[in-house]
N, C-alpha and C positions, 0 to 999 in steps of 0.2 A: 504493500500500500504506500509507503514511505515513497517507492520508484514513481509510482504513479504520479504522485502528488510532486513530486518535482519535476515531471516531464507536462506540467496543466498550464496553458495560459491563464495570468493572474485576472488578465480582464475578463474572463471568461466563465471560470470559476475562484472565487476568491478566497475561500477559508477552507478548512480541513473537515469542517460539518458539511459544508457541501458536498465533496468528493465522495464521506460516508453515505449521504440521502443521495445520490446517483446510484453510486457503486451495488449499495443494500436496497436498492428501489422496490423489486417483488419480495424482500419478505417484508421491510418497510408498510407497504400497501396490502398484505396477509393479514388472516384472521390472526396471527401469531404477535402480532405486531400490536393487538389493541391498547395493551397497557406498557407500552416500551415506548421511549424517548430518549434522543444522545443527547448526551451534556459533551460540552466543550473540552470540558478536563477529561473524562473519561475516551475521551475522543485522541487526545493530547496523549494520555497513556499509553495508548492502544499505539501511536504510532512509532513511540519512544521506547519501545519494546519494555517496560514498566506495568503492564497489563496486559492480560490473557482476553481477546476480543470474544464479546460476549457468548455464553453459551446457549441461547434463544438463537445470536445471528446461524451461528455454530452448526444444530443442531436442525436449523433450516434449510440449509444446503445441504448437507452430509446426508438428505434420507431422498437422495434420485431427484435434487432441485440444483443440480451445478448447471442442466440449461436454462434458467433464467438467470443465472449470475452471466452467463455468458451472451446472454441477450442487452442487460442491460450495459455492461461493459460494449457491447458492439452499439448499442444506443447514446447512451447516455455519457459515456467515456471519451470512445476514441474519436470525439467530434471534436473534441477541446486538448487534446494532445499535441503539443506543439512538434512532435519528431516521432510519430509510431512504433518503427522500423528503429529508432534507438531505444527507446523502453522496451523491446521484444527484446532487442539483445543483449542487454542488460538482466534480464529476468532470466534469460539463457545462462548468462555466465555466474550468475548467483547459484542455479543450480549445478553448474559443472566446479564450482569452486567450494562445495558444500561438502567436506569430505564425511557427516553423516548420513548424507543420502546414498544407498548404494547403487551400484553400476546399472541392473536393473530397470532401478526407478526411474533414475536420468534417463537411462534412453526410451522410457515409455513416457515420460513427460516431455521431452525433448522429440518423441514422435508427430503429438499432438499440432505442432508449428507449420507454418506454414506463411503463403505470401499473401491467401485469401484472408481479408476481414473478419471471414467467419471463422477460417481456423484460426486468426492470430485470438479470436477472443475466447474461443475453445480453448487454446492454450493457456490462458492469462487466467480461465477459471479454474480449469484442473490443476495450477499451480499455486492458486489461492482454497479451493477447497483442503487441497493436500497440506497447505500450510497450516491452516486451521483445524485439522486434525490430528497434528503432530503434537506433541508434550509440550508445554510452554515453559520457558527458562526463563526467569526473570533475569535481568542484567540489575549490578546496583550503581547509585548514581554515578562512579567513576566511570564505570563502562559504556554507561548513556553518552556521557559524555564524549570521549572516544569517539564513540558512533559516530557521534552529530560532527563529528570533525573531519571523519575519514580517516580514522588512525588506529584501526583495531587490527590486530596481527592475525594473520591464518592461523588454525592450531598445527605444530608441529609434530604432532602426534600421528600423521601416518605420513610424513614426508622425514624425519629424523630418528635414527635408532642410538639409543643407551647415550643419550646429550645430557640427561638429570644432573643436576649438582648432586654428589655423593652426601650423603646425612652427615652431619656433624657428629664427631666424638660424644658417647651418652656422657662425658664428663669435662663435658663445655662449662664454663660457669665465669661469670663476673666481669662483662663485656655489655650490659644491656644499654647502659649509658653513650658506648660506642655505636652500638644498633642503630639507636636513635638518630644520633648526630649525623650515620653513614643515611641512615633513610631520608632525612632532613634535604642532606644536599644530595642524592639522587632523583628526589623530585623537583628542586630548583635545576640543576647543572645539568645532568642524567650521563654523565661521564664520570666518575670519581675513580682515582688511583688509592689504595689502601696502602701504606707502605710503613714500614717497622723493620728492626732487625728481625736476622734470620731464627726463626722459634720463639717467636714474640705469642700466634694465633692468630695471624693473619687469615689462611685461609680456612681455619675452622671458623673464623667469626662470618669469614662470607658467606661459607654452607650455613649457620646457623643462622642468619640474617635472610636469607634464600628459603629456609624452612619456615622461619616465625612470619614473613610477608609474602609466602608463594598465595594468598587466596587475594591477592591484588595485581597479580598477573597475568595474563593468558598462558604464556610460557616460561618456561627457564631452561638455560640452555649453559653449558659448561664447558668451557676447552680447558688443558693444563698445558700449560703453553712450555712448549721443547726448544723453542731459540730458533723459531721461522713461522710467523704467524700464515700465508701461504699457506707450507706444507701441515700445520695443523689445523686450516679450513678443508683443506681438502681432503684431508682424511678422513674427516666427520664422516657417518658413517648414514648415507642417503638412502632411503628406498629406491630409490631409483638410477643406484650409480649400477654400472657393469663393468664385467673383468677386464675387457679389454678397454675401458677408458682412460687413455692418457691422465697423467697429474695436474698437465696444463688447461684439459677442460670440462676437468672436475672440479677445479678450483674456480673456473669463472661459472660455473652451473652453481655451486655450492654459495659463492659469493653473491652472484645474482638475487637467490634466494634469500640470503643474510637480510640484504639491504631490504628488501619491503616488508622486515619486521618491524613493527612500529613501537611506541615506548610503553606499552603494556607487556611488553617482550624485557627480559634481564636476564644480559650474558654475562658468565664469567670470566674472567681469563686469570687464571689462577700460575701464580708465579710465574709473571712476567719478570723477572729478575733478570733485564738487561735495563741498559741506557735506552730513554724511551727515540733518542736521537739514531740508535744502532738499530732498530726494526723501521727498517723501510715500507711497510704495508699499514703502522700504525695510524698515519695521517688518514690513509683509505678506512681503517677502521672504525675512528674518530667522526666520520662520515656519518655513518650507521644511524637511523631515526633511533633504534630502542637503545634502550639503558644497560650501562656499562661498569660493570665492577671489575677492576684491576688489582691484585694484590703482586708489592713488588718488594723488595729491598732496598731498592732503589730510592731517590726523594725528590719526585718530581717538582722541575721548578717553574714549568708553563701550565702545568692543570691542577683543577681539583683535587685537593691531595684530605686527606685524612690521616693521620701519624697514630699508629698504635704501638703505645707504652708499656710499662710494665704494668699488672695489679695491683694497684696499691692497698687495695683491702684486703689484709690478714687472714678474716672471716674466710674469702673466699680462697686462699693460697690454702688455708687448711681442711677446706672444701676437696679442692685439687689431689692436695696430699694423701687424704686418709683413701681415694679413693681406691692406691696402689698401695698403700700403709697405715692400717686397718688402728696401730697403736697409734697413732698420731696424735691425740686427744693426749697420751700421757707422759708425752715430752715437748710440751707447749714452749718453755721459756727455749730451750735448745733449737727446737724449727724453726722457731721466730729468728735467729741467730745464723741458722744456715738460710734462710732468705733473702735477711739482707748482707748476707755473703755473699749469696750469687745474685746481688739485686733483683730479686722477683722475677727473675729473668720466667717466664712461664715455663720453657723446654726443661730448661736446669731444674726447676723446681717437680717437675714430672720425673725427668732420670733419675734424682735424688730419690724421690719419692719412691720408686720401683726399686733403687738397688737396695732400699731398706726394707722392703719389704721379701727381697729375696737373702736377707740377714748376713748380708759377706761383711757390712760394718753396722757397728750402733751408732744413732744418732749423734754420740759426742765425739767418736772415732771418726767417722766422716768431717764433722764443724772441726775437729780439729788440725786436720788434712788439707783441707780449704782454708785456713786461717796461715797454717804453716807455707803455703804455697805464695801468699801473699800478691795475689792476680786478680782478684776483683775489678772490676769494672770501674774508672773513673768519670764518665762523662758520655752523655750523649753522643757527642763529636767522636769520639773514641768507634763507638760502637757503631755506625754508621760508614764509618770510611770500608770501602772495600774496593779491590782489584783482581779482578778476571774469576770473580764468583766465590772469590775467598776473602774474609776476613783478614784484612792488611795490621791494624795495632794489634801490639802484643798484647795489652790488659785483657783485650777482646778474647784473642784469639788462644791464651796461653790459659784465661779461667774455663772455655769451651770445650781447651785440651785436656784439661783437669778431668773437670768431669765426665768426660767422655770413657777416661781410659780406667776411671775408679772400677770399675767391671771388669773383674778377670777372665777375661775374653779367650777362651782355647783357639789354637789354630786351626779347625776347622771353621770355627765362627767367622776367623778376621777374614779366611778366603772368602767366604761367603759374603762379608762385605764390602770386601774389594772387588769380587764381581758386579755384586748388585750398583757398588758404586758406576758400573760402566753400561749398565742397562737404560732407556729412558727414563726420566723424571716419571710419567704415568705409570711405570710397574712393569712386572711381570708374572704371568700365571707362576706359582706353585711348581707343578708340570713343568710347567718348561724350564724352568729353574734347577729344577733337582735332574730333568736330562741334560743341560747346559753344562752344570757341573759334575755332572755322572758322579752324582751323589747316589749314597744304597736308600737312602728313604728322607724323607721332608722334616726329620727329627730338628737337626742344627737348622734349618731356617724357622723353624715354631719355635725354640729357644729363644731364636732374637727377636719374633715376635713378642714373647714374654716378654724380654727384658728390653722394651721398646725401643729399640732400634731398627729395627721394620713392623712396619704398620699393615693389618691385611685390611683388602678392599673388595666388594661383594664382584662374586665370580671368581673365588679364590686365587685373587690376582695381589700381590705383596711389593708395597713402595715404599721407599727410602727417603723420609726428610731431606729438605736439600740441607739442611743444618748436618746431620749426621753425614751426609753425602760430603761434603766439602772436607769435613775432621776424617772420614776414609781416604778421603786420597792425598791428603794432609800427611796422615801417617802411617797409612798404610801401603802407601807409594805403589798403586798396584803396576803390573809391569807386565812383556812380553813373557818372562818366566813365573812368575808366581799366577798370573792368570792363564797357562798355557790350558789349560781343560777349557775355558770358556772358549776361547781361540782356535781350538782345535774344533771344537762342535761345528761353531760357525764356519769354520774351513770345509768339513766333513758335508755343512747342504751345501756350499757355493759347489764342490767339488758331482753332484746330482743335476748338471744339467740339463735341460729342457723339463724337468719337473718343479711344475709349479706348488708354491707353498700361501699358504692364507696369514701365516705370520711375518710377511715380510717385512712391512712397516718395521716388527719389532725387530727384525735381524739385521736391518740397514738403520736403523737407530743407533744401536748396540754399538756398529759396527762405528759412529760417528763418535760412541761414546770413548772405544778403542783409538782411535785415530786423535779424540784431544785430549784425551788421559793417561795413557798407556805409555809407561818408562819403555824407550827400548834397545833393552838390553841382550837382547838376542838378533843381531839384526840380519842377520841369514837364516832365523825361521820364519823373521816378518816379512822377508821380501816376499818367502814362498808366499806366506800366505795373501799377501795383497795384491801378488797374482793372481791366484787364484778367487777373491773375490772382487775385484777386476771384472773376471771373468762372469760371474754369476750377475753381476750388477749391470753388468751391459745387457742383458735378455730383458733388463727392466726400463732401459734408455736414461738411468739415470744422470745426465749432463753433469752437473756439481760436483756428484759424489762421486763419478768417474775422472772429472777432472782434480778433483783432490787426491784420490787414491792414485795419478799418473804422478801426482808432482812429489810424492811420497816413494813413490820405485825409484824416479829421478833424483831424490835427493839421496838415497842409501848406493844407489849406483856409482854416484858423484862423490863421493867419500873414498871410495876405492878400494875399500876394505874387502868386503864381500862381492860376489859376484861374477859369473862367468859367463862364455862367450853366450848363452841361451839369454842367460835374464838382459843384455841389453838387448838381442834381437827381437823379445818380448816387447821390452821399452818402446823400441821402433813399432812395433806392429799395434800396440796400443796407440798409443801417438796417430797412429794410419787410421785406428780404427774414429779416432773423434777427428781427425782432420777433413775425411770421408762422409760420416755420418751426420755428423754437427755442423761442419763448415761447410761442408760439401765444395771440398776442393778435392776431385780426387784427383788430379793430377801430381799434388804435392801428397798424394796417401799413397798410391801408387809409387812412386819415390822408395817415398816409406819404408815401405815393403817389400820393394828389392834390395834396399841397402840391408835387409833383415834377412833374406836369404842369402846375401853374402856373405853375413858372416856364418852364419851356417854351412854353406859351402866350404871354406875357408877352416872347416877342421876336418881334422885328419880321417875323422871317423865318428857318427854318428849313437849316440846310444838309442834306446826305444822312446826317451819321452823326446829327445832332439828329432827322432824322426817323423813323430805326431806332429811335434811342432812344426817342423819344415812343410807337413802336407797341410798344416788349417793356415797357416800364412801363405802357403800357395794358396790356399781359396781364397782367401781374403783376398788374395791381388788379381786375382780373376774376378773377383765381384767389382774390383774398380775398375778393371777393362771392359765391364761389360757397359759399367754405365757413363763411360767415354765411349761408347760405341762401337768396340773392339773386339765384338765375336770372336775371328779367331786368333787373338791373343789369349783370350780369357777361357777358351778352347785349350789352346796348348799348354798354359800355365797352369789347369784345373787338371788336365793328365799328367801333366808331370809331377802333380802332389802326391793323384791316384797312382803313380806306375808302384810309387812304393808300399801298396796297398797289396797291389798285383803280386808283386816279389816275396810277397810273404814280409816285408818288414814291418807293418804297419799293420796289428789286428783291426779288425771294424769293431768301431765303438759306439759309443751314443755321438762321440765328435767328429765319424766320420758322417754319421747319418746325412749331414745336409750339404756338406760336399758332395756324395754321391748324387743325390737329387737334383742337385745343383747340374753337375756333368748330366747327367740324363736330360735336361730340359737342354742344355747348350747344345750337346751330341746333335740330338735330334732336331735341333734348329738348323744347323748347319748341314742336315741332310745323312747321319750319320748315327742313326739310331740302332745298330746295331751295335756300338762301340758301350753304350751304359748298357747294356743287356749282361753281362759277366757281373758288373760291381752292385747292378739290382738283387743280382739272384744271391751275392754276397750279405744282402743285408737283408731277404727271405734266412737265410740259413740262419742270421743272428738271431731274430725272433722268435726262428723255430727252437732252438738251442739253448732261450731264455723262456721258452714257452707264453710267447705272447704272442700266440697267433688270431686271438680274437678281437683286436681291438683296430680301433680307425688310421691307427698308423701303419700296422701290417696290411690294411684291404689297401691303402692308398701307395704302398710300396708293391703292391701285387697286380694293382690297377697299370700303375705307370709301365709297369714290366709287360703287361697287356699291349697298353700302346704303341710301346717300344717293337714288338714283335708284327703290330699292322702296322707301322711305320717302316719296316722291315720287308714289308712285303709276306709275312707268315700268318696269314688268319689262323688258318688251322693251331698252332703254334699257342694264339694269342687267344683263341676262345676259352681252353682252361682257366687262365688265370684273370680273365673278366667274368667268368663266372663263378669262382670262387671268391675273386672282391665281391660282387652285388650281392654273393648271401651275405654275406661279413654286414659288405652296407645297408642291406635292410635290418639287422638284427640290432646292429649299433644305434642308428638312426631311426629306428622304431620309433621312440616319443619325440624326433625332430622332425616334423614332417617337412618342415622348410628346405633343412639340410639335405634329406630323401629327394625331394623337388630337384635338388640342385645336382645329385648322382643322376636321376633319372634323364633327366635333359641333356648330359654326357653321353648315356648310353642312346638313347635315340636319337642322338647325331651319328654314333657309330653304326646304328640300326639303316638309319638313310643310308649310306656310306658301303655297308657291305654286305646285307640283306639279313633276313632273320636266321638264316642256318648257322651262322658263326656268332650267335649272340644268345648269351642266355634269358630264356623267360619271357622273350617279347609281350606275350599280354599282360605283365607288370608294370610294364613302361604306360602304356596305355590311359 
């Protein structure tokens, strides 16, 4: 009704009582109608979604009378409409924009339309009947509001999965003063940064601020931000992203959507602990219509900031305490003591609390450890200054190391958080943690849950304060040798290519965490390995992370230390592979990669992995003559990789798989389809050998050997193995009928081409 009444010329019809006495004109004029009359307010309500329109009007259409709403609408309505044909479409998008109405409905509502008068007003009653028989939600005066302005957020509930701000700690306490202050200026500002030192309760004040005002929302939405605001929009986790969506247009889909949330929407972004001048996307985010919570370490000096302090009421630090140190009540004067030893710091006062309660010191043994150390905190200023994520003064930094180490921490524990220290800021499952660290069982990681040094989060998924985060790598100096188990795992999937994994994010995170944490003190096991994930990173086109991990081989190459004649020829052929891919200059990739089989040529003698490697660098320099236009360059350089395949020196692997494909499609361009028919049937035998002959890689390596063979001039030859692909491909493609579509259209060219005798199953195609 609301649409209506804004598409009406004013001279025509002038108030919203008249719109009703049209619109309701046959029950108005019904026996139904004797003792009913609109009031103005009531009228007022009804349009302001504040009341449920009456149940008389209601119950007058809803029993087989929607054709006189639709009469009078075609009378009495659309004579005073200033734009028809846009309030039709408008009523359309209301309902396609409606994610309660199901699919169904829309499209039997949406059937109703038309360009006739008669059906548009058949339309316009069937979607006012149906309104009116739906459940009425009252909205409360904030949301009216909203309304009347145009600033009401979609719900995100079937467009975003697992976005919730996580619940606040049950033993959150003595912040509500802060609440206040933080809600205050998010309805004036609707940008505010929260910032305090690191374990101050920054971000549990904003989950608990998120839980105590989420019925003032439409949404809430939560990032923990990893130090690339970008790659943490885009990994949000959409209903409607898919596997093969690039990073680059997922993030403008993802962000697109961001932005016409409006300020009934509050986003998180939860330890943003950089310089707000070092995130290049923040200005864009800053952008953003809805409301914004930041918690940083940082002390922003161009926006809304709020500064969270220590607690200064006792009451509640002994709140806090008892809640890990059950005795706390009966050594008052003493905790009060170790409090403001550690200045109420809240973290300090949490650990304190825990290791007393796991009774390695008494309360006076502890205060007296902290007394004796004489580190305490002097100043704000103090506590504030930091540099590249770590705590730069000593007062700060030397009382955090205090009590961090008071905990007699066994060496499976510190590995465990020297790992953990190199995982992403948001976690990791359990699971994956105890295979990471080929651990016998999740014992030692529940431990340091107990002794709160990892905190678990629903989905049995376990994160590390960046407070504790920073004092591990502090002193626990994790390294290439003492984290080699985590290194090795992650080596062990880069080393599985073509198999895709659903954890990647975490293992190219991980591997980010490796790359700025990680002492390296092994540097001839690091090169192997960032070769090798190198390798596995390029199947994901990751530009950044590939160009960081080249300037990392380049720099251990450049030392001179470690190194032989393969890992520079590697260097080069990495180097080819982003100068090709990314720059797309293949002529200088090309280069590249002959100067990379030089030096491989250039030894004496080859071992087994120098001879893999000589043959995927031969395809790679064949893949840049092809696309300089170079057939038979990229012809002879792709056999010459294969001849050592032939010889026996070079088993088929999963890394020769796409070289051979590769020669088969070239072969056969060039007229020469008989030459890939040997190294096809070579990687038939692997599959059968590995016993994976029922899947879509082995029909379409059986297929190709098919056409290889009528390319060949062999039908006879070639009807086996195209009839042994198509049962493959019906079987696999059974619930892809799209897919099946696209087999079938294949063979019924071949059907055209060479008649039904040499083709299996002809009435399938059909």
């Amino acid at each position: 009704m609301t649409v209506l009444r804004r598409y009406l010329q004013e001279d025509q019809m002038g108030n919203q009582l008249d719109l009703m006495y049209a619109l309701f004109r046959s029950f108005l004029q019904s026996e139904e109608a004797a003792s009913f009359d609109l009031d103005n307010g009531q009228v007022c309500r009804w349009l302001n979604g504040m009341a449920k329109v009456s149940p008389k009007i209601t119950g007058f259409y809803l029993t087989g009378k929607e054709d006189l709403l639709a009469a009078d609408i075609r009378e009495e309505i659309f004579p005073y409409l200033s734009d028809p044909d846009m309030a039709i479409q408008e009523f359309c998008h209301l309902i396609l924009q409606d994610p309660s109405v199901s699919e169904r409905k829309k499209r039997t509502l949406l059937e109703e339309n038309g360009t006739d008068p008669a059906q548009q007003a058949n339309f316009l009653a069937d979607v006012l009947c149906f309104a009116l028989g739906r459940e009425f939600l009252k909205r409360d005066a904030r949301t009216k509001t909203l309304r009347a302005a145009g600033n009401l957020s979609p719900s995100i509930l079937d467009f975003i999965f697992s976005a919730d701000p996580p619940r606040p700690c049950s033993y959150f306490c003595g912040r509500d003063a802060e609440m206040e202050q933080l809600h205050d200026l998010l309805s004036e500002n609707g940008k505010v940064f929260v910032h305090g030192i690191p374990g101050i309760g920054k971000s549990e004040l904003a989950k608990a601020y998120a839980s105590r005002y989420q019925k003032e929302y439409t949404n809430l939405l939560y990032i923990a931000y990893s130090g690339n605001l970008v790659r943490d929009i885009s990994e949000m986790d959409f209903a409607e992203d898919q596997p093969e969506e690039n990073e680059q247009d997922r993030f403008r889909r993802h962000n697109r959507f961001l932005r016409s949330l409006q300020t009934d929407t509050l986003l998180i972004v939860d330890n943003f602990d950089t310089a707000p001048e070092e995130e290049a996307f923040l200005p864009v985010l800053l952008k953003y219509r809805c409301q914004i919570l930041f918690t940083t370490r940082y002390r922003p000096r161009h926006y809304t900031a709020l500064e969270i302090t220590e607690i200064q009421d006792a009451a509640m630090l002994f709140q806090l305490a008892e809640r890990f140190y059950p005795e706390a009540a009966d050594h008052t004067e003493v905790l009060e003591q170790v409090f403001r030893t550690v200045h109420a710091h809240t973290l300090a006062v949490e650990l304190a609390a825990r290791l007393l309660g796991k009774g390695v010191l008494t309360p006076e043994e502890l205060l007296e450890k902290l007394k004796a150390e004489n580190v305490a905190l002097q100043s704000q200023e103090t506590i504030h200054t930091n540099k590249d994520n770590r705590p730069q003064k000593a007062t700060y930094y030397q009382h955090i190391h205090l009590l961090f180490s008071l905990y007699k921490l066994s060496a499976p524990q510190q590995a465990v958080l020297r790992c953990m220290a190199l995982v992403p800021p948001q976690g990791i499952s359990v699971r994956r943690l105890v295979q990471w660290m080929q651990l016998s069982s999740s014992n030692t990681p529940e431990e340091l849950v107990d002794a709160g040094f990892l905190h678990p989060q629903p989905g049995y998924c376990l994160v590390m304060h960046p407070l504790i985060r920073e004092i591990t790598l502090a002193d626990e100096k994790p390294s290439v040798t003492n984290c080699r188990c985590l290194l090795q795992e992650i080596q062990k999937q880069c080393l599985l290519l073509g198999v895709s994994i659903d954890f990647a994010p975490l293992l190219f995170q991980t591997v980010d965490g490796i790359l700025d944490h990680c002492i390296r003190d092994d540097p001839e096991y690091f090169l192997l390995w960032l070769e090798d994930v190198f390798g596995y990173a390029d199947n994901y086109s990751d530009e950044p992370r590939l160009r960081r991990i080249l300037e990392e081989i380049q720099d251990i190459l450049e030392r001179g230390k470690v190194g032989k004649a393969k890992d520079h020829a590697i260097l080069l052929d990495y180097t080819a592979a982003l100068t090709g891919n990314y720059d797309h200059r293949y002529r200088e990739a090309a280069e590249l990669d002959r100067k990379a089989l030089d030096i491989l040529n250039q030894q004496d003698s080859l071992n087994s992995t120098e001879r893999q490697l000589f043959c995927n660098i031969s395809s790679n320099l064949s893949l840049w003559y092809t696309r300089l236009q170079q057939p038979q360059r990229a012809y002879e350089q792709m056999k010459l990789g294969l001849q050592l395949l032939s010889d026996g020196q070079v088993e088929v692997s999963r890394n020769t798989i796409p070289q051979i494909l590769n020669f088969s499609i070239i072969a056969a361009n060039l007229g020469r389809p008989e030459e890939g028919i040997p190294y096809l049937q070579m990687l038939r035998k692997l599959y059968q050998q590995q016993q994976m002959t029922e899947g879509s890689d082995y029909a379409e390596v059986t297929y190709r050997l098919g056409t290889l063979y009528l390319a060949a001039g062999q039908p006879k030859a070639a009807k086996d193995f195209l009839e042994e692909a198509w049962q493959i491909f019906k079987t696999v493609y059974a619930d892809q009928p799209k897919l099946l579509e696209e087999k079938k259209a294949f063979y019924r060219t071949l059907l055209q081409m060479l008649g039904a005798q040499f083709l299996p199953d002809p009435q399938s195609l059909t």
